[in-house]
C-alpha positions as CSV (number, residue, x, y, z in Angstrom):
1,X,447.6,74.6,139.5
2,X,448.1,77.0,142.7
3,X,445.0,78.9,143.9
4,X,447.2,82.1,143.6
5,X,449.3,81.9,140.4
6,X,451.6,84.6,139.3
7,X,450.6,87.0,136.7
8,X,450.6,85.9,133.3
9,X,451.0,87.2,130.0
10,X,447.5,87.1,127.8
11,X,449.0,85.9,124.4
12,X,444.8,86.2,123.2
13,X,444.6,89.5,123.4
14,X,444.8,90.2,119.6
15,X,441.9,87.5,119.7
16,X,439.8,88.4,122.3
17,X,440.4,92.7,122.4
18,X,441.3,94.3,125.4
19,X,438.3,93.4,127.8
20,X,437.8,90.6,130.3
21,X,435.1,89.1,132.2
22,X,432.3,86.3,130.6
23,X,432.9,85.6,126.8
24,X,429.7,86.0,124.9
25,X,428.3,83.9,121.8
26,X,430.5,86.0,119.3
27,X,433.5,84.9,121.1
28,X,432.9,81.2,121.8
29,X,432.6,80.8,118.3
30,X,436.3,82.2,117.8
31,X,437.1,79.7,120.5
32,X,435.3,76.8,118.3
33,X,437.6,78.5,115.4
34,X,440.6,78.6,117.2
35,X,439.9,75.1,118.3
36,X,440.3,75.8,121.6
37,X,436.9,74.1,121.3
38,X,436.2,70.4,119.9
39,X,433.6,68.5,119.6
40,X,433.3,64.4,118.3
41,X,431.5,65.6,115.3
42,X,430.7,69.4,114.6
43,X,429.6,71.7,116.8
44,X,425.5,72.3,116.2
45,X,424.9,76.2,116.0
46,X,421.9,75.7,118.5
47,X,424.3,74.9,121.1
48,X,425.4,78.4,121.2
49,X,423.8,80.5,123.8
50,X,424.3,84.5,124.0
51,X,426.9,83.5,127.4
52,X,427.4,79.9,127.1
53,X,427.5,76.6,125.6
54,X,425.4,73.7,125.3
55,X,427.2,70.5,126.0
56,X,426.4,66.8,124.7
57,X,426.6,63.5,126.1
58,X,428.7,61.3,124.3
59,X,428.0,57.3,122.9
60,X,428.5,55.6,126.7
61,X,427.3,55.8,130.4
62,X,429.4,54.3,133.1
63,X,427.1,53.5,136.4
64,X,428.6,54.0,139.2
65,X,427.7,53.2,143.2
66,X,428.7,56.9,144.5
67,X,429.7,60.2,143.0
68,X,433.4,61.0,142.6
69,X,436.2,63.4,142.0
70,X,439.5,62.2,140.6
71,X,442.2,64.2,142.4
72,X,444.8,66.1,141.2
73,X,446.7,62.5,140.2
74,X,444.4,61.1,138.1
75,X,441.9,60.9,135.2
76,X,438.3,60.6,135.3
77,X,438.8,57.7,132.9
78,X,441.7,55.9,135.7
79,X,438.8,56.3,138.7
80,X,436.4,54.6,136.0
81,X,438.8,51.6,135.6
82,X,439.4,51.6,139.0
83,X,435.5,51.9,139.9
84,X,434.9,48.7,137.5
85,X,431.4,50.3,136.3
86,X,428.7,48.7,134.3
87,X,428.9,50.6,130.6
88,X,425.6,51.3,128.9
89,X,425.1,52.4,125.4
90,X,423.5,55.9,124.4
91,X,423.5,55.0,120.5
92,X,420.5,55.2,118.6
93,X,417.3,55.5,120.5
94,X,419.7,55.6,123.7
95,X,419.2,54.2,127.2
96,X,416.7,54.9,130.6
97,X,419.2,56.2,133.5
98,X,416.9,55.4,136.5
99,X,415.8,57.6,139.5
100,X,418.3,56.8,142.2
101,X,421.6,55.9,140.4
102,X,424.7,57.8,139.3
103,X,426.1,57.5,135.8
104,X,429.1,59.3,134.4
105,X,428.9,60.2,130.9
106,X,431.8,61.6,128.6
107,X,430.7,64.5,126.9
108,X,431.5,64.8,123.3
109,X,433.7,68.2,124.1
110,X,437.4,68.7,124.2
111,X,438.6,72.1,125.6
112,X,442.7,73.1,124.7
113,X,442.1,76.5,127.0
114,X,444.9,79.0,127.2
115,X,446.1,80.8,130.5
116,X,443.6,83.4,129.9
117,X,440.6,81.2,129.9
118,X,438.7,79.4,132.5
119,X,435.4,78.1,132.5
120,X,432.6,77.0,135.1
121,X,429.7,74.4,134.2
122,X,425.8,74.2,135.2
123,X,422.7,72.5,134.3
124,X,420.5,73.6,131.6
125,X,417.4,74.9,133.0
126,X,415.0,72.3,131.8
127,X,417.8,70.0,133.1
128,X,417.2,71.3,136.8
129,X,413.3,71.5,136.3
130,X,413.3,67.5,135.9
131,X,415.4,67.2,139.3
132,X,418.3,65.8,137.5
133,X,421.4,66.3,139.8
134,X,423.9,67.3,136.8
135,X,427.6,68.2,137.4
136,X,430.9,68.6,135.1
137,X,433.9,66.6,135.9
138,X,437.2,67.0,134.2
139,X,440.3,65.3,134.7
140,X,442.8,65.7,137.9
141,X,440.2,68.1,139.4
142,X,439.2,68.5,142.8
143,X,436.3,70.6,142.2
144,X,432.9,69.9,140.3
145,X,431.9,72.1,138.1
146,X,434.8,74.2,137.1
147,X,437.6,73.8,134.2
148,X,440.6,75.3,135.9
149,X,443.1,78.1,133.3
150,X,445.0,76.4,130.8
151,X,442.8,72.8,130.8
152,X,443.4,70.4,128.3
153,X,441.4,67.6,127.8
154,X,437.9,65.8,127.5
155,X,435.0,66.5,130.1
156,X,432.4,64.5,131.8
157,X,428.9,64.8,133.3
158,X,427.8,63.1,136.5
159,X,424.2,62.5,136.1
160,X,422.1,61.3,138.9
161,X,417.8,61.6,138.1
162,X,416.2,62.4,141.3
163,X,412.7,62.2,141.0
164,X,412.0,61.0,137.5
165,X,413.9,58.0,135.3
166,X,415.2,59.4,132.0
167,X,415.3,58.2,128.5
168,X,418.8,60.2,127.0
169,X,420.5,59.6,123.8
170,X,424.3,60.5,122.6
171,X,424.1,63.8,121.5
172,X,421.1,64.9,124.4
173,X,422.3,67.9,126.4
174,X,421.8,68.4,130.4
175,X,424.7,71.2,131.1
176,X,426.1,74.2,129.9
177,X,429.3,75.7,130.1
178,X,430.6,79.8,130.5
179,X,434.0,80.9,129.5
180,X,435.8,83.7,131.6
181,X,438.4,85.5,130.2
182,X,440.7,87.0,133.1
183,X,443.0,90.1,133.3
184,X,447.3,89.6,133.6
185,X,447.2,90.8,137.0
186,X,444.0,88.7,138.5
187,X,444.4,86.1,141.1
188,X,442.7,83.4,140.8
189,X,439.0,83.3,141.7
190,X,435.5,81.9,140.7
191,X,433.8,85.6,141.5
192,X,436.9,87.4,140.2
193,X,434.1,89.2,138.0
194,X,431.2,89.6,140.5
195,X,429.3,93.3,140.5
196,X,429.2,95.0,143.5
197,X,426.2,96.5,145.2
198,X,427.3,99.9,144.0
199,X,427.2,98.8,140.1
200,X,424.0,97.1,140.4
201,X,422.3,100.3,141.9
202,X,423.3,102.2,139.1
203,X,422.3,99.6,136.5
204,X,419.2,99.5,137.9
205,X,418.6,103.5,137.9
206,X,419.6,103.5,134.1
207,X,417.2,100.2,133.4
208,X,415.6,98.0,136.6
209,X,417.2,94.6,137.1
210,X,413.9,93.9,139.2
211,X,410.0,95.4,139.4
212,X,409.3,97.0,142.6
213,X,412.1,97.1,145.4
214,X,415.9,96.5,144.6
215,X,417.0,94.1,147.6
216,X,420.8,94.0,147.8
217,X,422.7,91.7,149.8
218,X,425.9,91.0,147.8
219,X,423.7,90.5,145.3
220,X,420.0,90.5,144.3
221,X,418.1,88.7,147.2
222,X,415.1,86.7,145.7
223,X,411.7,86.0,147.7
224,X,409.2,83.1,147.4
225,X,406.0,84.0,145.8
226,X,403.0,81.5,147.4
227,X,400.4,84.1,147.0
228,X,397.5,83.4,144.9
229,X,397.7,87.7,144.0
230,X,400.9,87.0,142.4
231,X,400.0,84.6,140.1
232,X,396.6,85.4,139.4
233,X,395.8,81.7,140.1
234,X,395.1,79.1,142.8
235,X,398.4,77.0,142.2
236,X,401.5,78.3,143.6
237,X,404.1,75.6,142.7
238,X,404.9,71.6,141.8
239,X,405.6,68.9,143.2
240,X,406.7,65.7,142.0
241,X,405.4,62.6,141.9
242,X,407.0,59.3,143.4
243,X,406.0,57.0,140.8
244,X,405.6,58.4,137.3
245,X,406.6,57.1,133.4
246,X,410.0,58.2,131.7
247,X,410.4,61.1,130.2
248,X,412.6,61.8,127.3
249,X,414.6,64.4,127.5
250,X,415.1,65.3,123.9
251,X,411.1,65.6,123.6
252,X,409.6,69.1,124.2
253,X,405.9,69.5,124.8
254,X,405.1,65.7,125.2
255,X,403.9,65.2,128.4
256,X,400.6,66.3,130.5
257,X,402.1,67.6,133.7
258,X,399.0,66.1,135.6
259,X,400.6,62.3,134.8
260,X,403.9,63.5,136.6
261,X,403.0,66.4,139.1
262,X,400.6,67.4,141.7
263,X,399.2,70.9,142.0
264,X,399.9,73.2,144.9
265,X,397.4,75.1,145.7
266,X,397.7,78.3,148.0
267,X,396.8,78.5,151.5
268,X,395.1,81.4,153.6
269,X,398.3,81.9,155.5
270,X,400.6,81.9,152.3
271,X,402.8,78.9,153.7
272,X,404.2,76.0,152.5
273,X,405.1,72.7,154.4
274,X,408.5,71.5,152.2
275,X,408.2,67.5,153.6
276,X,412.3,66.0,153.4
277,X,413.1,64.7,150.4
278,X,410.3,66.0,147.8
279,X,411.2,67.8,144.8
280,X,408.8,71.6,144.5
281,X,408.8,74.3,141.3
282,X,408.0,77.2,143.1
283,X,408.5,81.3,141.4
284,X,410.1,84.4,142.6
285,X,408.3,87.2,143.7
286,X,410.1,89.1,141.7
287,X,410.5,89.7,138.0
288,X,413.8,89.9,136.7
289,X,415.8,91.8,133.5
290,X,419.3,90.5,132.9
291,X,420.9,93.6,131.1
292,X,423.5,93.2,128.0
293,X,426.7,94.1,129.7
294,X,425.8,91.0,132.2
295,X,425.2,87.3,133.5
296,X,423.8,86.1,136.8
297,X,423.9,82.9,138.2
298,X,421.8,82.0,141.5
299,X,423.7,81.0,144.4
300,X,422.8,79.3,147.7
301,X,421.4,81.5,150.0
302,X,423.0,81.0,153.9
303,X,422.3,77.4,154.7
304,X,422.0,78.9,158.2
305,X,418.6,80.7,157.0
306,X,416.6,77.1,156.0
307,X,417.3,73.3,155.5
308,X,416.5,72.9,151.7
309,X,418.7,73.4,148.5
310,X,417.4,75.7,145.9
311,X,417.7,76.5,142.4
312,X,420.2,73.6,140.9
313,X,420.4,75.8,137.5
314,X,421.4,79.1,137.9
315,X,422.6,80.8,134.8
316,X,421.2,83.6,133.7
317,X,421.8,84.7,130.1
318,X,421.8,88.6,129.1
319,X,418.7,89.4,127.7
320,X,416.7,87.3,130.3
321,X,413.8,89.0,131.1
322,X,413.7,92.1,128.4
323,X,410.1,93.3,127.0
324,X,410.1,95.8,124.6
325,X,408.6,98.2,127.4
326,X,411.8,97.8,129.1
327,X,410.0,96.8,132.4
328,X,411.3,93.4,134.0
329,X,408.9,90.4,132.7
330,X,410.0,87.3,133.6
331,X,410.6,85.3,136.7
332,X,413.0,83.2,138.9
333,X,411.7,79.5,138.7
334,X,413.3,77.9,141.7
335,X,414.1,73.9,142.0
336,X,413.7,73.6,145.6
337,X,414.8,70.1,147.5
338,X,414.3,70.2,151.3
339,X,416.8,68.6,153.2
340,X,416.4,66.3,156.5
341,X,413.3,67.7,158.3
342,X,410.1,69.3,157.2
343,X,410.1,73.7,156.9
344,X,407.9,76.2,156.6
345,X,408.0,79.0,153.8
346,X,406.0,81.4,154.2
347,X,405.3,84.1,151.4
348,X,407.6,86.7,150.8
349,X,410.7,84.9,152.4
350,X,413.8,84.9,151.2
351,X,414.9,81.9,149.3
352,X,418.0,83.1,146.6
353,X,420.8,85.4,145.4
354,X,421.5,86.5,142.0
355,X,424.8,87.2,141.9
356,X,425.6,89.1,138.9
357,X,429.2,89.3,136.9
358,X,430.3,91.3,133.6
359,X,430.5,90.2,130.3
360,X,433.5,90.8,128.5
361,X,431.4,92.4,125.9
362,X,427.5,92.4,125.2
363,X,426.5,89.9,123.0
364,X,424.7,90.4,119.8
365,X,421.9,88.1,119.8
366,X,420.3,88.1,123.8
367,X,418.3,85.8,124.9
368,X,415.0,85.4,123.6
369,X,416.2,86.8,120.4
370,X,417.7,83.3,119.4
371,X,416.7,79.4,119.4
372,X,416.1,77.5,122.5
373,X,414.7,80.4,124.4
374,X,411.7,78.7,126.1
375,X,411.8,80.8,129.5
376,X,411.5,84.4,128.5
377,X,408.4,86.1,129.7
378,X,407.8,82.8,132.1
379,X,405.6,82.9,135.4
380,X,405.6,79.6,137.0
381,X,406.3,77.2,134.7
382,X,407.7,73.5,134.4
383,X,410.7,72.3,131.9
384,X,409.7,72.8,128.5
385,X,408.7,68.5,128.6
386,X,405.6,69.7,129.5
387,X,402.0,70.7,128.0
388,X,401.5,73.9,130.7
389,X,397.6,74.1,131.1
C-alpha cells in the first residue's frame, strides 16, 4: 500500500460514530464483534486494556539465526520455510527461549481490518522490564511493529530475551496492540494523531500531565531521577545480572529481585556510569497523569543527545497516573540499554519523550480502574515477577 493513498470512504462510521483517533476498550470489543478481530480460541476479557489489546503467543516457536522482515512479496510463514528454523513447542508447561537467541512466534490473532483501521504494536510493560526485545511482524510488511490500513491476516512476535532466559507457554502474552481509526481525508501517517505543544499546555492548565514544570519539546521531555531526595531511598535503579535462573513469565510475585538484580545505589555527584551492554531500571523525575481524552507512547529521544536506547515499552494507557487528588502520582519506569561505549547520566538529564495522541473517545474503565493494572501509583519498580522489598 502507497505511503500517500487517496482518500477513502469510512464505510465504519455507523460503527465507530463520527470521531477518529485511538479506539478505546469499548470499541475493540465491537471490533472482536464485528470480527474484525479473531482469536484461536476466544478472546479472554483480561486481554482488554482501556487503549489496547493483549496479544498471545500461539502453540509453536520457530528459532531463528537473525531477525527478519518479509517484504512486500512474501509471508512471514514463506521466510520461515525459507529460513529452515528449528520449531519448539509452547503446549502445556511450554518451553525456555534462551538469553541470546531469536524466536518467531505466531500469535493466536487474526485481524480482517477495514480501510479505516490501522494499528501499531509494543511490548507490555512487564515484557520490557525483563529486557525482552519483543516486536510484531505481519505478513508482506516492511516495517516492525505496525499493521498497515486494510490488513488481513495472522501476526507474529519476534522475541529475543536479552538479559534473562524465559520459560513461556501458548497463551503467555509479551505485546499489545492500539487500533487507530483515521479520518477520509488523512494521509497516511504513524503520528497522524499526535497533540501539539499548544493542546498539551492547555490540558495541563485544566488538569497537570506532570508535577512541577511542564517541559515541552514536541512532546513531554522526561528527566532521569538518580537522586536519593527523589526516592526517599539509597537505591536509584537496577541492573541485571549476567547469570541468573529462569523466570516465568506467566508467574507474578515469584521471584526475590536480589537472585536476579543488583542494587544501585546513589552517588554524591548524582551520576551514573551506563557500562555497554548492561540492562538498568531507572525512574523519571517526573510524575505523570495520562488524562481520558488521551494515550502516550515514549519515543526515542535524539540519538545525537547519548549512546543508549531507552524505554522498549512505551504505551501509556488513559488513566495512568490518576489519584483521586487529581495530582500526578505515578512515574516513568525507563528500560535503559547502553549502546557501544560507556556514558555518564547525571541527575536531571534528559532521557525521553512522551508523545501524546487523542483517543477517539475516552474510555469507560481507565487504567487502574480494571485488571492487570500493576503500575499505577509506581516509583521505581521492577516487572510485576518480582517480590519489591
Amino acid at each position: 500500500m502507497s505511503l500517500n493513498p487517496l482518500p477513502f470512504e469510512d464505510e465504519n462510521a455507523g460503527l465507530f460514530g463520527t470521531h477518529f483517533g485511538l479506539l478505546g476498550r469499548e470499541k475493540i470489543e465491537l471490533m472482536l464483534r464485528r470480527r474484525m478481530i479473531r482469536g484461536l480460541g476466544d478472546i479472554e476479557p483480561g486481554q482488554l486494556q482501556p487503549a489496547s489489546l493483549d496479544l498471545r503467543l500461539g502453540a509453536t516457536a520457530h528459532r531463528v539465526r537473525a531477525s527478519f522482515l518479509p517484504g512486500k512479496e512474501r509471508s512471514v510463514e514463506d521466510q520461515l520455510a525459507v529460513l529452515k528454523s528449528d520449531e519448539i513447542s509452547l503446549e502445556g508447561d511450554g518451553a525456555v527461549l534462551e538469553r541470546g537467541c531469536v524466536y518467531v512466534i505466531p500469535l493466536l490473532e487474526f485481524l480482517s481490518l477495514p480501510e479505516s483501521l490501522s494499528a501499531a504494536a509494543n511490548p507490555k510493560s512487564s515484557t520490557g522490564r525483563l529486557d525482552i526485545f519483543t516486536r510484531l511482524i505481519t505478513d508482506r510488511s516492511e516495517i516492525f511493529d505496525h499493521v498497515e490500513r486494510g490488513y488481513e491476516g495472522r501476526l507474529y512476535a519476534e522475541v529475543s530475551p536479552r538479559s534473562f532466559s524465559v520459560r513461556v507457554r501458548k497463551g503467555s502474552r509479551l505485546n499489545q496492540i492500539r487500533f487507530r481509526r483515521w479520518h477520509p481525508q488523512q494521509f497516511f501517517s504513524r503520528t497522524g494523531f499526535s497533540v501539539d505543544d499548544k493542546d498539551l499546555r492547555e490540558h495541563h492548565a485544566r488538569l497537570a500531565l506532570v508535577d512541577g514544570e511542564l517541559n515541552l519539546r514536541g512532546g513531554l521531555v522526561l528527566r532521569i531521577a538518580l537522586s536519593a531526595e527523589t526516592f526517599d531511598s539509597k537505591i536509584i535503579g537496577y541492573r541485571a545480572q549476567k547469570h541468573a535462573d529462569i523466570i516465568d513469565v506467566d508467574r507474578v510475585g515469584a521471584y526475590d529481585v536480589a537472585d536476579f538484580w543488583d542494587p544501585i545505589h546513589a552517588r554524591a555527584d548524582k551520576r551514573l556510569i551506563l557500562d555497554p551492554d548492561e540492562f538498568y531500571i531507572l525512574a523519571s523525575q517526573e510524575k505523570l497523569h495520562i488524562p481520558p481524552d488521551l494515550a502516550a507512547e515514549m519515543v526515542p529521544i535524539d540519538p545525537a543527545m547519548g549512546e543508549f536506547r531507552v524505554h522498549y515499552a512505551g504505551f501509556f494507557d488513559p488513566g495512568f497516573g490518576y489519584t483521586a487528588s487529581g495530582h500526578p502520582g505515578s512515574r516513568a519506569v525507563l528500560e535503559v540499554r547502553s549502546h557501544e561505549v560507556p556514558f555518564i547520566l547525571e541527575d536531571g538529564q534528559v532521557i525521553g519523550r512522551l508523545v501524546y495522541e487523542k483517543m477517539a473517545e475516552a474510555p469507560q474503565a481507565l487504567y487502574g480502574q480494571i485488571g492487570g493494572s500493576n503500575y499505577q501509583g509506581q516509583g521505581l519498580k521492577l516487572s510485576k515477577h518480582f517480590r519489591m522489598p
